[in-house]
N, C-alpha and C positions, 0 to 999 in steps of 0.2 A: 421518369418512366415509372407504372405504376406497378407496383406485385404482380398483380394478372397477365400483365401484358408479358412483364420478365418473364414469367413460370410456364407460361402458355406454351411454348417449344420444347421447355425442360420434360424428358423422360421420366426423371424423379420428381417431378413435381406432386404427386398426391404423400409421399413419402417425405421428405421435406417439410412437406406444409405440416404435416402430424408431428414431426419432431420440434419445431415452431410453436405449434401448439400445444405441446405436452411439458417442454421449457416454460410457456406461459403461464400455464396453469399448476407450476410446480411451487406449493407451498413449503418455506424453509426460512431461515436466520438472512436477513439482510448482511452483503459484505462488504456495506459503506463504510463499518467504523477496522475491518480488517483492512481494505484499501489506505485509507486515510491512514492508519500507523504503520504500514509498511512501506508505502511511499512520501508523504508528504512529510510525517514525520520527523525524518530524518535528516530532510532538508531545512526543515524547519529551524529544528536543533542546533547542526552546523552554521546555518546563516548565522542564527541567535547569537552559540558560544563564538565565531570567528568575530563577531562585532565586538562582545564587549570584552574578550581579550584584546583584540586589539587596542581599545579604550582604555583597558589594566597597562596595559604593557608598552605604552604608545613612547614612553624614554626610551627603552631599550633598541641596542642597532637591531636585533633579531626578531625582531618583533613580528614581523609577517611570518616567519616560519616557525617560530614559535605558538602563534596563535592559529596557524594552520594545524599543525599536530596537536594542539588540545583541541580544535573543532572534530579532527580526524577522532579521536579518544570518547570524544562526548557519545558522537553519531553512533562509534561501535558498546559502548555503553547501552545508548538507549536502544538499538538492534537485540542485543541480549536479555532487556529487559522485558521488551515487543513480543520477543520468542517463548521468554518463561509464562509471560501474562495469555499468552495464545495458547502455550502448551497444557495449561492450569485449566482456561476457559474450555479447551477441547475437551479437556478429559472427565470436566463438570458436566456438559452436554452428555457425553456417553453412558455418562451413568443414568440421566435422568432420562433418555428413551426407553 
């Protein structure tokens, strides 16, 4: 179905379409690389560290929960590191408007 056709019955539609368009046209900071460190990230990390603990620690009977709880360790590691590197960056930005 095409926009027009949607919007055509919509009451808000000239209202809508401007806020549509004023998003479009709103010049700012890309938040591809804030996306990407807040989500993939982390998963990233965990996959990473559970594998080659696992790989470290592959004698040991506890191996799977052990290497769980250092992937758990890593992830909140790099979440805090995510957070200061984001907090630093924001507060760079504010100065220079």
């Amino acid at each position: 179905m095409d926009n027009q056709e949607f919007c055509q019955g919509c009451e808000q539609q000239h209202s809508c379409q401007e806020v549509y368009r004023q998003l479009g046209n709103t010049k700012g900071h890309s938040v591809v690389l804030k996306v990407v460190a807040a989500f993939l990230l982390p998963i990233a990390v965990f996959i990473a560290t559970l594998a080659v603990s696992e790989a470290i620690l592959a004698k040991l009977q506890m191996q799977t929960a052990i290497s769980f709880l250092l992937a758990l360790s890593a992830v909140f590691v790099c979440i805090l590191i995510t957070k200061a590197i984001n907090k630093r960056f924001s507060k760079n930005q504010t100065h220079q408007i």
